[in-house]
C-alpha positions as CSV (number, residue, x, y, z in Angstrom):
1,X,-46.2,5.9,-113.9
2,X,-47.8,6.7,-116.8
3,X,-50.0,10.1,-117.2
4,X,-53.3,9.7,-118.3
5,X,-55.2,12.6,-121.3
6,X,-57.9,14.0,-120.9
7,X,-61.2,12.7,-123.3
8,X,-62.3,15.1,-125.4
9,X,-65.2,15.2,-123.2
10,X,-62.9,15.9,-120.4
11,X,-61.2,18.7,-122.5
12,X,-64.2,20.5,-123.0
13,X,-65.4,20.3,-119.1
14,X,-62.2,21.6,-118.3
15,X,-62.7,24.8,-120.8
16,X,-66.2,25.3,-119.5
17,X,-64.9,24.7,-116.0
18,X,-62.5,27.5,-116.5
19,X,-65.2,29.7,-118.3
20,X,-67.4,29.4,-115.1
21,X,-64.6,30.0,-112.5
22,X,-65.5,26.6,-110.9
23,X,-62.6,24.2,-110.1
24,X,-63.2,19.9,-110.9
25,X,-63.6,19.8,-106.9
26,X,-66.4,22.2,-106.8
27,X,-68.2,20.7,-109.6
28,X,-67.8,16.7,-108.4
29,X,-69.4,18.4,-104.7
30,X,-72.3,19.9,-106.7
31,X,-72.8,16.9,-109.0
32,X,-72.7,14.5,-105.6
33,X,-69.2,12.7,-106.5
34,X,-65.7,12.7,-105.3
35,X,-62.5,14.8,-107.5
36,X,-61.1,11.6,-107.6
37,X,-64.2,10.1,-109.6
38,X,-65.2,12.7,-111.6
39,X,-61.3,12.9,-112.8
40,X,-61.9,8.8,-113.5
41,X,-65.0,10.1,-116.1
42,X,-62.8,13.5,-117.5
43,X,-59.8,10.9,-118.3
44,X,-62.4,8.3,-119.8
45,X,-62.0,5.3,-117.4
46,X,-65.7,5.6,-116.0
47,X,-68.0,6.8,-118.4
48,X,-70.4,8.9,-115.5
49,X,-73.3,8.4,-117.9
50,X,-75.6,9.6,-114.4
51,X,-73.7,12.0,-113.6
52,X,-74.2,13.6,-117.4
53,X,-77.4,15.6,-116.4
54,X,-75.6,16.6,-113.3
55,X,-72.7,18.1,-115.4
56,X,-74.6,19.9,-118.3
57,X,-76.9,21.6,-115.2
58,X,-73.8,22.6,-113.2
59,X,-72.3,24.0,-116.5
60,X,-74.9,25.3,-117.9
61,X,-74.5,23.3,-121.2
62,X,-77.4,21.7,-122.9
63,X,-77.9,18.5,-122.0
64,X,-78.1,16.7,-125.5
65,X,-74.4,18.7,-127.0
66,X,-73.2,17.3,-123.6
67,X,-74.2,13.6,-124.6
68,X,-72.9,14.5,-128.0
69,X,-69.6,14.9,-126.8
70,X,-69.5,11.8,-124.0
Protein backbone atom coordinates (compact mmCIF):
# COMPACT_ATOMS: atom_id res chain seq x y z
CA UNK A 1 0.00 0.00 0.00
CA UNK A 2 1.38 2.90 -0.87
CA UNK A 3 1.27 6.15 1.57
CA UNK A 4 -0.12 9.09 0.20
CA UNK A 5 1.74 13.23 1.08
CA UNK A 6 0.14 15.64 2.06
CA UNK A 7 -0.43 18.88 -0.65
CA UNK A 8 1.09 21.77 0.34
CA UNK A 9 -2.30 22.90 0.96
CA UNK A 10 -2.69 20.01 3.26
CA UNK A 11 0.63 20.82 5.03
CA UNK A 12 -0.38 24.11 5.85
CA UNK A 13 -4.01 23.01 7.26
CA UNK A 14 -2.27 20.67 9.26
CA UNK A 15 0.09 23.60 10.88
CA UNK A 16 -2.81 25.81 11.37
CA UNK A 17 -4.80 22.82 12.69
CA UNK A 18 -2.21 22.34 15.25
CA UNK A 19 -1.88 26.18 15.96
CA UNK A 20 -5.71 26.20 16.81
CA UNK A 21 -5.77 22.98 18.95
CA UNK A 22 -8.34 21.50 16.49
CA UNK A 23 -7.87 17.92 15.24
CA UNK A 24 -8.80 17.14 11.04
CA UNK A 25 -12.04 15.38 12.71
CA UNK A 26 -13.17 18.47 14.42
CA UNK A 27 -12.70 20.64 11.57
CA UNK A 28 -14.42 18.15 8.68
CA UNK A 29 -17.63 18.24 11.55
CA UNK A 30 -17.54 22.09 11.53
CA UNK A 31 -16.99 22.43 7.78
CA UNK A 32 -20.08 19.67 7.27
CA UNK A 33 -17.78 16.72 5.75
CA UNK A 34 -16.51 13.44 6.86
CA UNK A 35 -12.32 12.93 8.23
CA UNK A 36 -12.32 10.60 5.63
CA UNK A 37 -13.11 13.36 2.87
CA UNK A 38 -11.56 16.13 4.12
CA UNK A 39 -8.22 13.83 4.27
CA UNK A 40 -9.19 13.07 0.32
CA UNK A 41 -8.81 17.21 -0.19
CA UNK A 42 -5.52 17.58 2.51
CA UNK A 43 -3.77 14.64 0.28
CA UNK A 44 -4.96 16.31 -3.13
CA UNK A 45 -7.38 13.69 -4.51
CA UNK A 46 -10.55 15.89 -4.24
CA UNK A 47 -9.89 19.35 -4.59
CA UNK A 48 -12.95 20.61 -1.86
CA UNK A 49 -13.09 23.89 -3.78
CA UNK A 50 -16.74 24.38 -1.53
CA UNK A 51 -15.48 23.44 1.25
CA UNK A 52 -12.59 26.38 0.82
CA UNK A 53 -14.76 29.13 2.59
CA UNK A 54 -15.64 26.55 5.10
CA UNK A 55 -11.87 25.98 5.91
CA UNK A 56 -10.40 29.61 5.90
CA UNK A 57 -13.62 30.53 8.40
CA UNK A 58 -12.95 27.54 10.72
CA UNK A 59 -9.17 28.54 10.68
CA UNK A 60 -9.35 31.79 10.75
CA UNK A 61 -7.32 32.29 7.55
CA UNK A 62 -8.23 34.81 4.97
CA UNK A 63 -10.12 33.46 2.44
CA UNK A 64 -8.14 34.57 -0.74
CA UNK A 65 -4.20 33.30 0.93
CA UNK A 66 -6.39 30.10 1.40
CA UNK A 67 -7.23 29.91 -2.40
CA UNK A 68 -3.69 30.96 -2.98
CA UNK A 69 -2.40 28.03 -1.61
CA UNK A 70 -5.29 25.23 -3.02
Amino acid sequence: MRKRKLTPFGVFVKKRLIEVGKTQVELAREIGTSGKYLHLILIGERSGKTFLPKIAQALGIDPDKLEKIA
